[in-house]
N, C-alpha and C positions, 0 to 999 in steps of 0.2 A: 541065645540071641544071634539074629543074622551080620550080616559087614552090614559096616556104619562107614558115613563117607563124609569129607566135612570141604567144602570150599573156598580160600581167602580170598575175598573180593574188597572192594576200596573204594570209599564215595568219591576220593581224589580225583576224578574224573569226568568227562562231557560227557553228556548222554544226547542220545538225538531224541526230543521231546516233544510227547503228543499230548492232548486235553481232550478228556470226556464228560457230560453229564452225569452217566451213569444212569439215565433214565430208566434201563430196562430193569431193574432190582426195588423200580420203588413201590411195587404193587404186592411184594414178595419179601414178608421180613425175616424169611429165611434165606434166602439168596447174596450168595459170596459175588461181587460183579468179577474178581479175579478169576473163582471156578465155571462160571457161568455165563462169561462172557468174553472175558481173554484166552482163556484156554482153549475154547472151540475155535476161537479164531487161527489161532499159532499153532496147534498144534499138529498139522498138517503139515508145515515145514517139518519139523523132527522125521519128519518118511521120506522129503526129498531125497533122492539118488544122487544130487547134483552137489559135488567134489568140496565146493567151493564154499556153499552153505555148510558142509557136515564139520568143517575143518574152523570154522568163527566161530567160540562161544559167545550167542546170542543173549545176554541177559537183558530182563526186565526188570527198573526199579521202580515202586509204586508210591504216590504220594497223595495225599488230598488237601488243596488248598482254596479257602477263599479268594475268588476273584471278582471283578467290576460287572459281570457280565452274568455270573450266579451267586447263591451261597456257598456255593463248594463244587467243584469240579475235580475231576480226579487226572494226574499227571504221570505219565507213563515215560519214564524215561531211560532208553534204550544204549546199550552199549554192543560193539563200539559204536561210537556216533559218526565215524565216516567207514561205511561198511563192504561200501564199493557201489558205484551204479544196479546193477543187478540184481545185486541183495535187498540193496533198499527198497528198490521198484518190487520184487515178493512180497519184502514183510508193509509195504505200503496198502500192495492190493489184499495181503489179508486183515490189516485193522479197517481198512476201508467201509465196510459195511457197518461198523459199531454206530452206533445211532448216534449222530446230531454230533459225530465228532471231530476235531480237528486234529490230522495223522503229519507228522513230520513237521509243526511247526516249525522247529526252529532247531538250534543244538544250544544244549546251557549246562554246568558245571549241576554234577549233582548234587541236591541240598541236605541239610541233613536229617531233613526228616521226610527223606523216600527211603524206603526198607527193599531189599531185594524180593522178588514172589516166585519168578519161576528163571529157567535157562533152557535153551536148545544148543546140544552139542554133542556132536559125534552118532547121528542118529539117534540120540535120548530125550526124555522128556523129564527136565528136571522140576521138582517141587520145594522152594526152601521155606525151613521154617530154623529157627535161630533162637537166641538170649537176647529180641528184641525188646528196644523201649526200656531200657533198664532193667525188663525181669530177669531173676534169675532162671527161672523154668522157660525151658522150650515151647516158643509158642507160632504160630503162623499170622503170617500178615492177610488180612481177611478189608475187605471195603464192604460194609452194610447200609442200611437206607437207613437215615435218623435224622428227623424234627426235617424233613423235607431238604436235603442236600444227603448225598454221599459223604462216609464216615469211613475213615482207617480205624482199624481195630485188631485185637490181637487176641486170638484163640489159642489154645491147648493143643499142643499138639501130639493128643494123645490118640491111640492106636491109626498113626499118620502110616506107618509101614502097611496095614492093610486097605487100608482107604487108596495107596499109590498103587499099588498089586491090583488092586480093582480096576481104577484107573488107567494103567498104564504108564506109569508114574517111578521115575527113582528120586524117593526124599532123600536129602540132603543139606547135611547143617552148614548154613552160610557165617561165616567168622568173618564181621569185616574190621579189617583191618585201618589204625589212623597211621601210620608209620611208611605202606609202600602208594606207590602212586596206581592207579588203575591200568594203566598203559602195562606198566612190570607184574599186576597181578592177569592178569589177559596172557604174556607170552606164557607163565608159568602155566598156567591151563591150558596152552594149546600144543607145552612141551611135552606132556602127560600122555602115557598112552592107555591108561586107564581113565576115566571118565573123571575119578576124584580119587584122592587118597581117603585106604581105609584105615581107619585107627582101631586102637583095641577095645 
């Protein structure tokens, strides 16, 4: 077996919070709106050259909730949530095109029931999958189309190291942490000069 990498992240913390329908996945009941939809958008940052992005771990955490306005919308909420002018305005103009969405609402403490899905950091493109939702097996945070609204769901994440290798992808198991605050889990991964620690 190849290194295996694992990340302490922490809901303790604000995310800068966007709202999607999800529209594009509901014609398609195979379609991950994470793989399919957030990925192509962001992933483009992970190549910037520019200093300043490569050095913020960029995380995304995902959630789907009823709201006044649909049955479910999906809630993307981004750390850090004050990232700088500059960075925002990037990762603003790449959600921007997701259909019928609303990008940077607002900044709100993250809930607990958004799971982490991917990271940008150190020119990587991270993939997480975890001991989500109480299972004990490793599985991926996935959003699918069900009964007419966006659904969070949790798939297997099984042969996930070749599917990232295809990709372009390093999976990595997200361990979140109730104990430290998000602010202390951020420096720890920006003191790191490897991408994550490998365990055995």
């Amino acid at each position: 077996m190849g290194k295996r990498y694992f990340i302490e992240l922490s809901r303790k913390d604000v995310g800068l919070v966007s709202y999607f329908p999800g529209l594009e996945i509901q014609d398609d009941p195979d379609a991950d709106w994470i793989d399919n939809v957030l990925v192509p958008a962001v992933e483009p940052i992970a190549k910037r050259k520019n200093a300043k992005i490569r050095e913020i771990p960029i995380t995304f955490w995902v959630a789907v909730r009823r709201t006044a306005r649909r049955r479910a919308e999906i809630f993307l909420f981004m750390t850090p949530a004050y990232p700088g002018v500059a960075i925002e305005r990037i990762l603003s103009q790449a959600l921007e095109p997701i259909k019928d969405g609303k990008v940077h609402a607002g900044r709100e403490p993250i809930p607990e029931e958004a799971f982490p899905c991917i990271q940008i950091f150190r020119g990587a493109f991270i993939k997480f999958y975890g001991s989500f939702d109480g299972n004990v097996w490793f599985s991926l945070p996935t959003v699918r189309w069900e009964d007419r609204a966006p659904e969070l769901q949790f798939t297997p994440a099984w042969g996930l190291d070749a599917l990232c290798e295809i990709a372009g992808q390093l999976p990595v198991e997200a361990r979140i942490l109730s104990v430290s605050n998000g602010k202390e889990c951020r420096k720890f991964q920006q003191a790191l000069v490897p991408v994550a620690r490998e365990i055995a």
